[in-house]
C-alpha positions in Angstrom: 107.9 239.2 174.3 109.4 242.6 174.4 111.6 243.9 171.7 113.7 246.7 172.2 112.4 249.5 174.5 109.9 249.5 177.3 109.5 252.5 179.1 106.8 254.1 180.8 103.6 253.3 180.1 105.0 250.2 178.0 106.4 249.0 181.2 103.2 249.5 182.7 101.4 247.2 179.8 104.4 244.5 180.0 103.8 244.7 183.9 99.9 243.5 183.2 100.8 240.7 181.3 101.3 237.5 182.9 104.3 235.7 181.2 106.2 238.4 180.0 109.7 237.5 178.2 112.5 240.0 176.9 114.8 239.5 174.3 119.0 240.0 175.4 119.0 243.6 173.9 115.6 244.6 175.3 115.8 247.5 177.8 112.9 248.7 180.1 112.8 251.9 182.5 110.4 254.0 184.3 111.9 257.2 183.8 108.6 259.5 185.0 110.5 261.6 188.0 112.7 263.0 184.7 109.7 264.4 183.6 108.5 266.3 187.1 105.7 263.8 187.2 104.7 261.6 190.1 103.6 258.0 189.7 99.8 257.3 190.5 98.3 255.9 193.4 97.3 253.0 191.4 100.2 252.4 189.1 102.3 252.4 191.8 100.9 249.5 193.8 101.1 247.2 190.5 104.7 247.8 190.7 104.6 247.4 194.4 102.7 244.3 194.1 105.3 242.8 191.2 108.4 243.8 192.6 107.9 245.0 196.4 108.3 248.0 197.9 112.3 248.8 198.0 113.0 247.9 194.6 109.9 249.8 193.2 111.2 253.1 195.1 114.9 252.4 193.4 113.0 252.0 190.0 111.3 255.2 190.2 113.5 257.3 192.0 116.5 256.5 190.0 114.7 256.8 186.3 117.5 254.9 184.9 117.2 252.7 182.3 118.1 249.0 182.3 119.0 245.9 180.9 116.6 242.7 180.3 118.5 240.6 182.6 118.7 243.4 185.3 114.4 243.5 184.6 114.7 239.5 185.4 116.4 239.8 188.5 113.6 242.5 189.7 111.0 240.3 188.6 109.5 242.7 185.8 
């Protein structure tokens, strides 16, 4: 279960795991283009593979952080 923040390589680990739950208050993001990085080839087909390909592009071009119920809906 993830409590409290999950960003980043943490949302990579929750990603890998195969019943992942999320307390209310838990938020998760993927904030890497805020650091002038670029996703790898790999990493980025996980996320691809969990959550398809439009919503994947919105996670990691928009870096924004959000709620657990918002992660839900994506299928994090």
């Amino acid at each position: 279960m993830i409590h409290g923040v999950c960003v980043g390589g943490g949302s990579k680990s929750s990603r890998s795991a195969t019943c992942a739950s999320a307390e209310p208050r838990a938020v998760s993001a993927y904030p890497i283009k805020n650091l002038g990085l670029v996703v790898g080839y790999d990493e980025m087909q996980g996320l691809i593979a969990l959550v398809g390909r439009a919503v994947a592009l919105e996670i990691l071009l928009e870096g924004r952080v959000f709620g657990a119920e918002e992660a839900k809906e994506k299928a994090w």
